[in-house]
N, C-alpha and C positions, 0 to 999 in steps of 0.2 A: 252974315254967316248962314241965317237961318235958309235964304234966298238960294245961295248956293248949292244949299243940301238939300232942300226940294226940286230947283231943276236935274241937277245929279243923281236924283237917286231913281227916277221912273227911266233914266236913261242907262243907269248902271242895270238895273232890272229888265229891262228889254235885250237889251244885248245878247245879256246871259242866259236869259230863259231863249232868247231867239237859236244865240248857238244850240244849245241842249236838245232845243227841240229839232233844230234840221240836222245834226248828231244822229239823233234817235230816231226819225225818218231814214236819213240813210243807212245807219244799222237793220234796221227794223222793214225796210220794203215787202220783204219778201214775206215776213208777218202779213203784213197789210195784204200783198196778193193773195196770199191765201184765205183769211178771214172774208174779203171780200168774193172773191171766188163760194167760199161760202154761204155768206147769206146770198149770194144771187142764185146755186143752188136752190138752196130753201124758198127762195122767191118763185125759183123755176117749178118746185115741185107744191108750192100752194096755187098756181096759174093752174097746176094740171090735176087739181084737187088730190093731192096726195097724199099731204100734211093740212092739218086744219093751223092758220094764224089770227089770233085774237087780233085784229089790227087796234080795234080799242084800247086795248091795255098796252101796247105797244106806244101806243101816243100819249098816254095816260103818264106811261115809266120816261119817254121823254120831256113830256112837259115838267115833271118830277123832275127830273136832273137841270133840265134851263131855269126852273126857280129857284132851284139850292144853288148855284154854282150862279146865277147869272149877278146879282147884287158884287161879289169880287171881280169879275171880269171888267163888266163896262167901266167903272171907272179907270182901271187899269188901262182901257182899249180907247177909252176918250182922249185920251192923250197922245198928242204930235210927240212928243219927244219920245215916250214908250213904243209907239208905232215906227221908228223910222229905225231905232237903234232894234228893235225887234225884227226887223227884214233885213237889215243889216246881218246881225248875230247870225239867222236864219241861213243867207247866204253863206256865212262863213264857214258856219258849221254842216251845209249839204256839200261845200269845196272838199272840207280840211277830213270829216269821219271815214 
Protein backbone atom coordinates (compact mmCIF):
# COMPACT_ATOMS: atom_id res chain seq x y z
CA UNK A 1 0.00 0.00 0.00
CA UNK A 2 2.73 2.10 1.06
CA UNK A 3 4.17 1.60 -2.71
CA UNK A 4 1.14 2.70 -4.27
CA UNK A 5 0.83 5.97 -2.29
CA UNK A 6 4.29 7.16 -3.00
CA UNK A 7 3.99 6.63 -6.92
CA UNK A 8 0.43 8.39 -6.63
CA UNK A 9 0.92 11.02 -4.90
CA UNK A 10 4.04 13.04 -6.86
CA UNK A 11 1.69 12.16 -9.75
CA UNK A 12 -1.55 13.45 -8.14
CA UNK A 13 0.70 16.70 -7.31
CA UNK A 14 1.92 17.44 -10.72
CA UNK A 15 -1.09 17.19 -12.56
CA UNK A 16 -2.66 19.61 -10.33
CA UNK A 17 -0.17 22.06 -9.77
CA UNK A 18 0.54 21.52 -13.63
CA UNK A 19 -3.28 22.55 -14.43
CA UNK A 20 -3.25 25.53 -11.88
CA UNK A 21 -0.38 26.77 -13.28
CA UNK A 22 -1.24 26.82 -17.12
CA UNK A 23 -4.80 28.14 -15.64
CA UNK A 24 -2.98 30.98 -14.23
CA UNK A 25 -0.79 31.62 -17.28
CA UNK A 26 -3.69 31.71 -19.44
CA UNK A 27 -5.62 34.10 -17.21
CA UNK A 28 -2.76 35.98 -16.29
CA UNK A 29 -0.82 36.71 -20.01
CA UNK A 30 -1.55 39.93 -20.17
CA UNK A 31 -0.10 40.54 -16.59
CA UNK A 32 3.02 38.98 -17.86
CA UNK A 33 3.04 41.40 -21.07
CA UNK A 34 2.86 44.10 -19.26
CA UNK A 35 5.29 43.42 -16.18
CA UNK A 36 7.63 42.38 -18.73
CA UNK A 37 7.06 45.26 -21.12
CA UNK A 38 8.03 46.76 -17.85
CA UNK A 39 11.18 45.79 -16.62
CA UNK A 40 12.54 45.98 -20.38
CA UNK A 41 11.33 49.60 -20.08
CA UNK A 42 13.52 49.92 -17.10
CA UNK A 43 16.31 47.94 -18.74
CA UNK A 44 15.71 50.39 -21.62
CA UNK A 45 16.06 53.49 -19.45
CA UNK A 46 19.27 52.17 -17.40
CA UNK A 47 21.04 51.42 -21.10
CA UNK A 48 20.33 55.02 -21.53
CA UNK A 49 21.67 55.96 -18.04
CA UNK A 50 18.48 57.27 -16.83
CA UNK A 51 17.59 55.16 -13.98
CA UNK A 52 20.55 54.04 -11.95
CA UNK A 53 20.12 49.74 -11.21
CA UNK A 54 22.07 48.14 -8.36
CA UNK A 55 22.76 44.98 -10.67
CA UNK A 56 24.49 43.54 -7.43
CA UNK A 57 21.75 43.52 -5.22
CA UNK A 58 19.51 42.47 -7.87
CA UNK A 59 21.48 39.05 -8.14
CA UNK A 60 22.12 39.29 -4.51
CA UNK A 61 17.73 39.18 -4.08
CA UNK A 62 17.83 36.44 -6.69
CA UNK A 63 20.27 34.19 -5.37
CA UNK A 64 18.25 34.81 -2.07
CA UNK A 65 14.95 33.44 -3.48
CA UNK A 66 16.85 30.21 -5.41
CA UNK A 67 18.16 29.14 -1.87
CA UNK A 68 15.06 29.51 0.08
CA UNK A 69 12.82 28.04 -2.54
CA UNK A 70 15.25 25.72 -4.21
CA UNK A 71 15.69 22.73 -1.34
CA UNK A 72 11.42 22.21 -2.16
CA UNK A 73 11.63 22.20 -5.75
CA UNK A 74 14.41 19.83 -6.90
CA UNK A 75 13.22 17.01 -5.30
CA UNK A 76 9.86 17.65 -6.35
CA UNK A 77 11.33 18.32 -10.10
CA UNK A 78 13.59 15.07 -9.84
CA UNK A 79 10.96 13.11 -10.38
CA UNK A 80 9.56 11.38 -13.87
CA UNK A 81 6.38 10.91 -12.54
CA UNK A 82 5.90 14.57 -11.19
CA UNK A 83 7.41 15.94 -14.50
CA UNK A 84 5.20 14.11 -17.08
CA UNK A 85 1.74 14.48 -15.13
CA UNK A 86 2.96 18.20 -14.60
CA UNK A 87 3.06 19.04 -18.63
CA UNK A 88 0.33 17.09 -18.70
CA UNK A 89 -1.87 19.25 -16.19
CA UNK A 90 -0.08 22.23 -17.86
CA UNK A 91 -1.32 21.33 -21.19
CA UNK A 92 -4.64 20.92 -19.91
CA UNK A 93 -5.13 23.74 -18.13
CA UNK A 94 -3.54 26.29 -21.07
CA UNK A 95 -6.57 24.20 -23.30
CA UNK A 96 -9.40 24.29 -20.82
CA UNK A 97 -8.84 28.27 -18.80
Amino acid sequence: MSEVLTSILPLSIGGISGFFVGYAVKKAYRLAFIIGAFMFSIAYMAHLNVVSLDIRELIETASTLVATFGPFIVPLTSSLLFMGSFIVGLIYGLTKG
